[in-house]
MARZAGU-709832 format. One record per residue (C-alpha): residue in three letters; x, y, z. Coordinates in nm, 4 decimals, padded with zeros to 6 digits. Layout:
residues N
<atom code="Ala" px="X" py="Y" pz="Z"/>
...
end
This chain:
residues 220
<atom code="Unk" px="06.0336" py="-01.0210" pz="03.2679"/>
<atom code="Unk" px="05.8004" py="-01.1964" pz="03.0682"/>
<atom code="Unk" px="05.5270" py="-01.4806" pz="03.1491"/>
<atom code="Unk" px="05.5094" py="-01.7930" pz="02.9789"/>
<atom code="Unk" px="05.2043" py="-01.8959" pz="02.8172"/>
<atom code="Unk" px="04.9999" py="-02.2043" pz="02.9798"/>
<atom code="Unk" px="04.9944" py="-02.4581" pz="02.6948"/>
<atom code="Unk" px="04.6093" py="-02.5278" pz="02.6689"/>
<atom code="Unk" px="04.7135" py="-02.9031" pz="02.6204"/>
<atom code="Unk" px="04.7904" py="-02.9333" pz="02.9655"/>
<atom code="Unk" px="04.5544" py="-02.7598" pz="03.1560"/>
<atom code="Unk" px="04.2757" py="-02.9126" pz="03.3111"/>
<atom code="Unk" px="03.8713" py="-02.8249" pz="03.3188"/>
<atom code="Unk" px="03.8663" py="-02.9668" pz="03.6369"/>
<atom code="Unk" px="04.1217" py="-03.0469" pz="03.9712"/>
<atom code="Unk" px="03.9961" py="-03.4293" pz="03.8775"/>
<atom code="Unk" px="03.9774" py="-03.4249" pz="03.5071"/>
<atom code="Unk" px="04.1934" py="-03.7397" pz="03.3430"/>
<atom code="Unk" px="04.3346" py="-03.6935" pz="03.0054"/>
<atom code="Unk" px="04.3070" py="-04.0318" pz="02.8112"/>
<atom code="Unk" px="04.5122" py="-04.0643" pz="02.5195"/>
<atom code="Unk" px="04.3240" py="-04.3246" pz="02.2657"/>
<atom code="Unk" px="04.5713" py="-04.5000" pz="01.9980"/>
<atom code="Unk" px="04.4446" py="-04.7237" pz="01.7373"/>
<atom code="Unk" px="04.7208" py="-04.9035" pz="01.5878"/>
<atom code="Unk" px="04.6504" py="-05.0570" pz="01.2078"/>
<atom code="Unk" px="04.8354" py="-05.0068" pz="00.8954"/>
<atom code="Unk" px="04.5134" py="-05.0490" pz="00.6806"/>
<atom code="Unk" px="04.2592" py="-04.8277" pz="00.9038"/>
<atom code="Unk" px="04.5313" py="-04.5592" pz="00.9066"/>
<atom code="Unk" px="04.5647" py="-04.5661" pz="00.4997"/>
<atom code="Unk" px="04.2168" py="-04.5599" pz="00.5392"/>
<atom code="Unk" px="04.1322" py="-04.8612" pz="00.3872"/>
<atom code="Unk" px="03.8761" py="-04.9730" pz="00.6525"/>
<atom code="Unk" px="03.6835" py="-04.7665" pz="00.9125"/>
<atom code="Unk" px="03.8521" py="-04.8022" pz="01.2443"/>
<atom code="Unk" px="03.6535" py="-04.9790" pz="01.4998"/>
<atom code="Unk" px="03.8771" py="-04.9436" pz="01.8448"/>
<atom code="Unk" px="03.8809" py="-04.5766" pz="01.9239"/>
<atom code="Unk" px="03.4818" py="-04.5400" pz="01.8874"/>
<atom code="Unk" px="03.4417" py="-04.8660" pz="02.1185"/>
<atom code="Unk" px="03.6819" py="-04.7341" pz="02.3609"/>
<atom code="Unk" px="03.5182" py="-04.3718" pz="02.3811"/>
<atom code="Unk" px="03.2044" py="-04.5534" pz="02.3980"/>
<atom code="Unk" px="03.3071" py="-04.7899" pz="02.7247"/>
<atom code="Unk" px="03.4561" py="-04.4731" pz="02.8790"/>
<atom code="Unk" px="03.1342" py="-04.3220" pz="02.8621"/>
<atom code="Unk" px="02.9663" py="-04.5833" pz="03.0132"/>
<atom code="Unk" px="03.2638" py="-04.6738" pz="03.2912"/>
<atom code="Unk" px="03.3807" py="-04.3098" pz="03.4344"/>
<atom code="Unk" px="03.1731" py="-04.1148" pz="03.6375"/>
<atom code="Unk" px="03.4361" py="-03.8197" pz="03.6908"/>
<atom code="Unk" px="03.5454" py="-03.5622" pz="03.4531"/>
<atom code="Unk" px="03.7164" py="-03.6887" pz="03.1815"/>
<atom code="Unk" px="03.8273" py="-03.6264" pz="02.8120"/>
<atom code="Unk" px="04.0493" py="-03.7766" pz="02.5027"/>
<atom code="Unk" px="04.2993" py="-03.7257" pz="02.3202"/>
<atom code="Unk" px="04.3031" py="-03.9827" pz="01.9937"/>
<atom code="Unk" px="04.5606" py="-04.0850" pz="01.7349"/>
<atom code="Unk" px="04.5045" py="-04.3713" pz="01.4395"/>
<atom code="Unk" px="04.8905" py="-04.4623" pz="01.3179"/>
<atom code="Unk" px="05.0614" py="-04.7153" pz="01.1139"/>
<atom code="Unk" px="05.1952" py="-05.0448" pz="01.2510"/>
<atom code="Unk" px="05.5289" py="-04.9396" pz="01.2612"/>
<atom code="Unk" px="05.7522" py="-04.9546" pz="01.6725"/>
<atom code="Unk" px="05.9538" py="-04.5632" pz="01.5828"/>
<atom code="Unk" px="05.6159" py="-04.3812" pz="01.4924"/>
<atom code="Unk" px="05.4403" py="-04.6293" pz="01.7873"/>
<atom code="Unk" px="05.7146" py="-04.4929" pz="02.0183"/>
<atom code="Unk" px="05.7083" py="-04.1169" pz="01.9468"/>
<atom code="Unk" px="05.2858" py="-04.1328" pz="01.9833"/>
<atom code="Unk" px="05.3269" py="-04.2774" pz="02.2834"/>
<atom code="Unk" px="05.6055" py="-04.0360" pz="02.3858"/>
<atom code="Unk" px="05.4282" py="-03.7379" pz="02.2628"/>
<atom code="Unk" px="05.0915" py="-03.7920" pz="02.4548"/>
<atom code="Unk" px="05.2992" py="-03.8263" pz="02.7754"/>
<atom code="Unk" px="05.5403" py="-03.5670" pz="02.7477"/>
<atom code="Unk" px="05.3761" py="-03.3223" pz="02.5425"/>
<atom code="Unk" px="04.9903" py="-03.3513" pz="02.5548"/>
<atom code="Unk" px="04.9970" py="-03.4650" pz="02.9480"/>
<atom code="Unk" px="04.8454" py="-03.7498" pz="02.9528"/>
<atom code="Unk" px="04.7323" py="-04.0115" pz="03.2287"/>
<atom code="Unk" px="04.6350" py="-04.3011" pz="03.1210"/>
<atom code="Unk" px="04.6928" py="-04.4319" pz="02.7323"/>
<atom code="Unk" px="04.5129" py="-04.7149" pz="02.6168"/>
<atom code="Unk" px="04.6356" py="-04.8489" pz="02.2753"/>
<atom code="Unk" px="04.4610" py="-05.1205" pz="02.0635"/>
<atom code="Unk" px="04.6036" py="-05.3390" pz="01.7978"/>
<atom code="Unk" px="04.9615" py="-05.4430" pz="01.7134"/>
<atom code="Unk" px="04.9729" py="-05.7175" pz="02.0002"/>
<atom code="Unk" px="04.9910" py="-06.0438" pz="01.8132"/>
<atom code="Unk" px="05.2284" py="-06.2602" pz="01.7070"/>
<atom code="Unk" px="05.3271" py="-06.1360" pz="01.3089"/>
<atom code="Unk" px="05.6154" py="-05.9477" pz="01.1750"/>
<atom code="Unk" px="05.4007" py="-05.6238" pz="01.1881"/>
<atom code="Unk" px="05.2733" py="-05.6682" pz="01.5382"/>
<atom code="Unk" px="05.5232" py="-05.4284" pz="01.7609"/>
<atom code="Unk" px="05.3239" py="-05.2594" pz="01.9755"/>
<atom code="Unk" px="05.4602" py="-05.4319" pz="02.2544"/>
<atom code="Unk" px="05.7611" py="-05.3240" pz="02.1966"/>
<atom code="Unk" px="05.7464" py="-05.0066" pz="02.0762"/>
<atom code="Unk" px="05.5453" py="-04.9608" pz="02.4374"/>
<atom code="Unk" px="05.8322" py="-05.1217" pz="02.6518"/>
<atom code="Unk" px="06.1242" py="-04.8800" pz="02.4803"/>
<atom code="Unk" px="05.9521" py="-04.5970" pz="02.5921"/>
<atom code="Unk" px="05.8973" py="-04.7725" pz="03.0105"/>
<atom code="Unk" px="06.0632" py="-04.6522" pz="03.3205"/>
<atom code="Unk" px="05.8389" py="-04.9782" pz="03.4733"/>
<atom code="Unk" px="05.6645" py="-05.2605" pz="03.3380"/>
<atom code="Unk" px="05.3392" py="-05.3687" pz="03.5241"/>
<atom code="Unk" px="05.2770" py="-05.7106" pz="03.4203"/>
<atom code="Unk" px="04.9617" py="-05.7888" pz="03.5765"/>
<atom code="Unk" px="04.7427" py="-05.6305" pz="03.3425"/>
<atom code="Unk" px="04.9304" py="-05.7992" pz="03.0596"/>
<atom code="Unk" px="04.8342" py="-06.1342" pz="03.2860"/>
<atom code="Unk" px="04.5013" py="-06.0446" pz="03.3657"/>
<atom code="Unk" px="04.3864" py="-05.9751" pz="02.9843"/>
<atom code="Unk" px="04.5238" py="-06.2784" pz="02.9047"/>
<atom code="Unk" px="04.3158" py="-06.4611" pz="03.2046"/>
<atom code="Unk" px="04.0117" py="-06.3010" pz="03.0826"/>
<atom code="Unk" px="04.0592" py="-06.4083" pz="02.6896"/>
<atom code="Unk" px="04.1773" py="-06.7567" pz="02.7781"/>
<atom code="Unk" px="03.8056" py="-06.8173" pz="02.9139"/>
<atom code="Unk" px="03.6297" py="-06.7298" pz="02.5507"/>
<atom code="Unk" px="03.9166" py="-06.8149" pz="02.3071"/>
<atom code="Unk" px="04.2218" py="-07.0920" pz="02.3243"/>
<atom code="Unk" px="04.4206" py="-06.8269" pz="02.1020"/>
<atom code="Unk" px="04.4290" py="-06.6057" pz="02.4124"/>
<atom code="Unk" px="04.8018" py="-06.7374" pz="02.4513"/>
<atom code="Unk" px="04.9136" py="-06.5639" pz="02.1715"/>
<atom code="Unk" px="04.8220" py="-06.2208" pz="02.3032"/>
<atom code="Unk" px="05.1326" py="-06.0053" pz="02.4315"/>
<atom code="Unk" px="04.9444" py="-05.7093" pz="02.5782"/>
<atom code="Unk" px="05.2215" py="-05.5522" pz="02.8221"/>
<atom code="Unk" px="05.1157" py="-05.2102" pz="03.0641"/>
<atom code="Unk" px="05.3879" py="-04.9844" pz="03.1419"/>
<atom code="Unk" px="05.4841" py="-04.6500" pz="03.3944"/>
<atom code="Unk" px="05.5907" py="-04.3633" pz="03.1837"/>
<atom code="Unk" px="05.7941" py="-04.0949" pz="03.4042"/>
<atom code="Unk" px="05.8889" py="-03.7969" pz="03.3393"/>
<atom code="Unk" px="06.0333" py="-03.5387" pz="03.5707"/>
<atom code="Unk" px="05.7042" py="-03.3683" pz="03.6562"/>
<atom code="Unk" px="05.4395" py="-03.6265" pz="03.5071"/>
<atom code="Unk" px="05.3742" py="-04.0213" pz="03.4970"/>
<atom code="Unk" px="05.1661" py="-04.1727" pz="03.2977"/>
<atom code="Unk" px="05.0047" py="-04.5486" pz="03.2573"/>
<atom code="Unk" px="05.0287" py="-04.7393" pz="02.9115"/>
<atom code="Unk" px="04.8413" py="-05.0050" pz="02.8477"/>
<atom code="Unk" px="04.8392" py="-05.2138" pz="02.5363"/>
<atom code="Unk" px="04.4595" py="-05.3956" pz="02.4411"/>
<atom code="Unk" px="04.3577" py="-05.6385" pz="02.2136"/>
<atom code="Unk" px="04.1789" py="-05.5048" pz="01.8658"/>
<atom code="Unk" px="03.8412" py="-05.6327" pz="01.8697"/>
<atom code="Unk" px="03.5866" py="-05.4013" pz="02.0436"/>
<atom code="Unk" px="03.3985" py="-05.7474" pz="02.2111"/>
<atom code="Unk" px="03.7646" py="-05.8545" pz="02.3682"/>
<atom code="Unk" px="03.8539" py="-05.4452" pz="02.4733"/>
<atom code="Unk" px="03.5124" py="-05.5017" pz="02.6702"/>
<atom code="Unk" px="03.5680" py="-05.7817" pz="02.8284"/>
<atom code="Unk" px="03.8886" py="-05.7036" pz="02.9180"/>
<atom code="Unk" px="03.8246" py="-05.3904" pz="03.0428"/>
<atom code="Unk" px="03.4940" py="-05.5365" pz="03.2559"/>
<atom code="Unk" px="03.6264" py="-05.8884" pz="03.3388"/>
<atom code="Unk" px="03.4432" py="-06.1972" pz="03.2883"/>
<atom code="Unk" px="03.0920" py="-06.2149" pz="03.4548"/>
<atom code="Unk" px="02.8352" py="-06.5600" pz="03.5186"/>
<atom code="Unk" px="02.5759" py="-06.6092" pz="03.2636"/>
<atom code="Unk" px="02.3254" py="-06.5751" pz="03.5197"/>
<atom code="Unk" px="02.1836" py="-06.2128" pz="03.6111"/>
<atom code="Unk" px="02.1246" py="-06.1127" pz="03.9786"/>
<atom code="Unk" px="01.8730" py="-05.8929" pz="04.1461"/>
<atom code="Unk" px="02.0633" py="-05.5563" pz="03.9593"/>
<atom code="Unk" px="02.0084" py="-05.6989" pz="03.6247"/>
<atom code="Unk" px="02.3782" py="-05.7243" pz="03.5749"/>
<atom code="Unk" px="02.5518" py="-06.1044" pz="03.6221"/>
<atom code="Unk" px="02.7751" py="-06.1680" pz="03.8596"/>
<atom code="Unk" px="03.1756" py="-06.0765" pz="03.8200"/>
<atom code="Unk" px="03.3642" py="-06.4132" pz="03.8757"/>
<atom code="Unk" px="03.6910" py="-06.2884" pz="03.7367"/>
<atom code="Unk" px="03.7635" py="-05.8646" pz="03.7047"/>
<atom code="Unk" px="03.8535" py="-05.6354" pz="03.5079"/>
<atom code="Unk" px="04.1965" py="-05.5014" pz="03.4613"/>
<atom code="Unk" px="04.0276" py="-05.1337" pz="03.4305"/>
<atom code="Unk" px="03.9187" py="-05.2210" pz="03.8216"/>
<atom code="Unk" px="04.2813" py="-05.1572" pz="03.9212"/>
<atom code="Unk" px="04.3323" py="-04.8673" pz="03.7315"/>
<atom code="Unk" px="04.2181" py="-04.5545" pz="03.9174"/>
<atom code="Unk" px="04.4273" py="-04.6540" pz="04.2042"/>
<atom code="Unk" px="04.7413" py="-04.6904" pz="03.9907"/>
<atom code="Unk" px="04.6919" py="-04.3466" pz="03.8744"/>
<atom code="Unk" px="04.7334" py="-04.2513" pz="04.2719"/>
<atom code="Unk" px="04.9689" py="-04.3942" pz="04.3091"/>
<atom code="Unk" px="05.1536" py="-04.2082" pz="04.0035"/>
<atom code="Unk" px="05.0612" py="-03.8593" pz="04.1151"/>
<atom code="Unk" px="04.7347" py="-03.8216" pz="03.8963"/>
<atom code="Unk" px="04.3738" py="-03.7235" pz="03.9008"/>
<atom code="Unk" px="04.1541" py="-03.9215" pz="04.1248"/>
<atom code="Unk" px="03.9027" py="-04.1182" pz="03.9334"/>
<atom code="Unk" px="03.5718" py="-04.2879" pz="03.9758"/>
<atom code="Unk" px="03.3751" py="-04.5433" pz="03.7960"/>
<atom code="Unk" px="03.0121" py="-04.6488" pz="03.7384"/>
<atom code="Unk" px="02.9598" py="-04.9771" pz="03.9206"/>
<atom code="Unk" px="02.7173" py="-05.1239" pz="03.6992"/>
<atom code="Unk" px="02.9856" py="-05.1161" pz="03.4288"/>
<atom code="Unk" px="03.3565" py="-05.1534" pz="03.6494"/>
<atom code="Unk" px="03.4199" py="-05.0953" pz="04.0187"/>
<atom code="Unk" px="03.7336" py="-04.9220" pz="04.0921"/>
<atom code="Unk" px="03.8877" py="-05.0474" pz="04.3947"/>
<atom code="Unk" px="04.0908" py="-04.8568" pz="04.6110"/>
<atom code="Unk" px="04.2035" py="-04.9448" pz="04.9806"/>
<atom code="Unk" px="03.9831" py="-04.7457" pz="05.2206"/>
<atom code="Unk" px="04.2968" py="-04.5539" pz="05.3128"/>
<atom code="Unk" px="04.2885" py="-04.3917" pz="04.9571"/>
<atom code="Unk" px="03.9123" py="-04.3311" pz="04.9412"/>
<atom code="Unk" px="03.8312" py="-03.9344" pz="04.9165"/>
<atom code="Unk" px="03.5408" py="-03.7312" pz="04.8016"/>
<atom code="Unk" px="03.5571" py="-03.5630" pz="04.4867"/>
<atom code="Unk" px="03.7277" py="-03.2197" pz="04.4585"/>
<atom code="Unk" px="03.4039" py="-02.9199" pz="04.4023"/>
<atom code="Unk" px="03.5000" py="-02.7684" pz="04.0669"/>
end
């Protein structure tokens, strides 16, 4: 009888570790033409926003929906992830599929992030509209995942990500959320999907959770 061989992909450095898959999405950043910009502002919020174990798994790929799909497919299915956040690809052009190319690979769509973004961006820019960020539920037989698509620009992945705050600060230094984040909702959705339980930095994003789902941490 013989023993498979764990695939160090998919194992975990801790009960609570989440596996992040990071896709920048640009035809000319991928040719190499210009440095890309998402993936270092998105490992760089992440740093500042989780508080749990956590680590990532990046890709930079053209603007095209087959290889879009089969990324997105492949950090699922393969590399195990549990949350994927892309960046780029969601505007209005003949080259921007990312929406798309997210929603062939669904077994759910979860439109209120897709809402929410747009919320957020609508309060800084008129040209919010023309966003088409969507947020999906990959499932697999032994593994689910959450897609979501986010704008390009490392300013609008922030506020996004943190929501829209008042101009004035409070008595913590940090101004006051009128309007949050769509990464607020996030830890719970992983729950509810059967994945690791993650916590957040306040300062930055506070996850919300009913108190029914509250737990301490797992020891290592």
């Amino acid at each position: 009888m013989t023993t498979a061989t764990p695939d160090p992909r998919k194992q975990r450095n801790h009960p609570d570790e989440i596996v992040i898959g990071l896709v920048s999405i640009s035809d000319r950043a991928s040719a190499g033409v210009y440095e890309d910009k998402g993936i270092p502002a998105l490992q760089e919020w992440l740093g500042q926003a989780l508080t749990s174990p956590w680590r990532v798994v990046t890709r930079l790929i053209q603007d095209d929906a087959p290889t879009i799909s089969a990324t997105l497919i492949e950090l699922v299915d393969v590399v195990n992830c549990d949350l994927v956040l892309t960046t780029g690809g969601t505007g209005p052009s003949r080259r921007d599929v990312t929406p798309e190319a997210t929603l062939a690979v669904a077994t759910k769509e979860m439109r209120g992030f897709g809402e929410q973004m747009r919320q957020i961006s609508l309060n800084f820019v008129p040209t919010a509209i023309l966003s088409r960020q969507v947020a999906v539920i990959r499932e697999t037989a032994t593994h689910a995942a959450l897609i979501i698509n986010l704008p390009g620009q490392p300013k609008s992945i922030r506020e996004t990500l943190e929501g829209l705050r008042d101009g004035a600060a409070g008595e913590t230094g940090k101004a006051a959320l009128k309007v949050p984040g769509i990464f607020a909702a996030v830890p719970y959705c992983i729950d509810l999907i059967g994945g690791p339980y993650v916590e957040t930095n306040a300062d930055v994003v506070k996850a919300f959770r009913p108190k029914s789902a509250l737990r301490a941490p797992r020891p290592d």
